[in-house]
C-alpha positions as CSV (number, residue, x, y, z in Angstrom):
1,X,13.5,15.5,-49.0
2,X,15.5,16.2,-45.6
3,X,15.8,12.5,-43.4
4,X,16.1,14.5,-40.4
5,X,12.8,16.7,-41.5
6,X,11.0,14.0,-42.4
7,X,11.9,12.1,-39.0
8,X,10.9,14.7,-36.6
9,X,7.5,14.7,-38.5
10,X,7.1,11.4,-38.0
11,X,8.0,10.5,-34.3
12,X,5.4,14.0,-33.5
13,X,3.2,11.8,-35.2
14,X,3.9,8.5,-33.2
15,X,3.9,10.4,-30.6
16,X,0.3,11.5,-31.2
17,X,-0.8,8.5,-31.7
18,X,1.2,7.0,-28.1
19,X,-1.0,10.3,-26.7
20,X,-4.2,8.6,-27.8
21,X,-3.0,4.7,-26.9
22,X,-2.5,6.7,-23.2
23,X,-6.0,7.8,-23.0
24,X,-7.3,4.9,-24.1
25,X,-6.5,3.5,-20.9
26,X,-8.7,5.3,-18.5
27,X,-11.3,3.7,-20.7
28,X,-9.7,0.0,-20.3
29,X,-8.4,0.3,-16.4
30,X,-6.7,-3.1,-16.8
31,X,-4.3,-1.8,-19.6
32,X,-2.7,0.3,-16.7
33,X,-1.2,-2.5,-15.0
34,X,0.2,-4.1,-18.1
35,X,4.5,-3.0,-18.4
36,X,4.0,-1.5,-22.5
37,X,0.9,0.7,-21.0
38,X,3.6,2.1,-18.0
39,X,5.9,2.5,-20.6
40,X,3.8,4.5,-22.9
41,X,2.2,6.3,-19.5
42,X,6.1,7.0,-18.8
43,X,6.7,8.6,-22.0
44,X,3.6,10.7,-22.3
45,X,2.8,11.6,-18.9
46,X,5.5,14.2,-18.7
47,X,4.3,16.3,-21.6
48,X,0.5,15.8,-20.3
49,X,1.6,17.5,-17.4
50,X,2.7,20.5,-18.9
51,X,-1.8,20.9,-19.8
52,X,-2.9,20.1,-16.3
53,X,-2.3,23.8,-14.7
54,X,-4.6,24.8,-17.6
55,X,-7.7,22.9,-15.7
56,X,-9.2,21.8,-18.7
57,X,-11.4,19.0,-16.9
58,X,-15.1,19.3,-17.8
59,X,-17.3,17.0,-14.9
60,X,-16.3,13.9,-16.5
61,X,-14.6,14.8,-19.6
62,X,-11.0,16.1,-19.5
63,X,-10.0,18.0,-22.8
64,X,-5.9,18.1,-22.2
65,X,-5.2,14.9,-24.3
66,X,-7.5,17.2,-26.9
67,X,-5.6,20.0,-26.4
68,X,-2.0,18.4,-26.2
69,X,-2.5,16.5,-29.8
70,X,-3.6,19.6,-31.5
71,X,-0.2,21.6,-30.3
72,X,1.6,18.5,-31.8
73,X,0.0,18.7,-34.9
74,X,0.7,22.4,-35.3
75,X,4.2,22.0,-34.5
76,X,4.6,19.2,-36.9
77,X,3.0,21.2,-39.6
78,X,5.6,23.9,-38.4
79,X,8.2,21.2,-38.7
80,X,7.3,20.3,-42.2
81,X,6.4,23.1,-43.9
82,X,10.2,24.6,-42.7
């Protein structure tokens, strides 16, 4: 067991789950104005970004929260299978 392993693999997974909180909030517009949804929008809008040039907006549906989960979970699979 490696602490520092076993952290990283655990804050990509919080952070996931921060990613999913985040898009939660376009369903409930009222969260947005509340100061723990800015601070979770402050902390995961920066890596969202990094998916928008990929233009992965169907009509309605945008698939970059989709997208940006599933390259966490491969990197923390990366992480822990090091």
């Amino acid at each position: 067991m490696n602490p520092i392993k076993d952290a990283m693999v655990l804050l990509l997974t919080a952070y996931s789950y921060l990613i999913l909180v985040w898009v939660f909030g376009s369903w409930f517009p009222h969260w947005r104005y509340q100061s723990w949804f800015k601070m979770i929008a402050g902390v995961v809008e920066p890596y969202m970004n990094v998916f928008k040039p990929l233009n992965l907006r169907f009509g309605q549906f945008d698939l970059s929260p989709m997208v940006a989960i599933f390259v966490l979970i491969i990197f923390r699979e990366v992480i822990y299978r090091i």
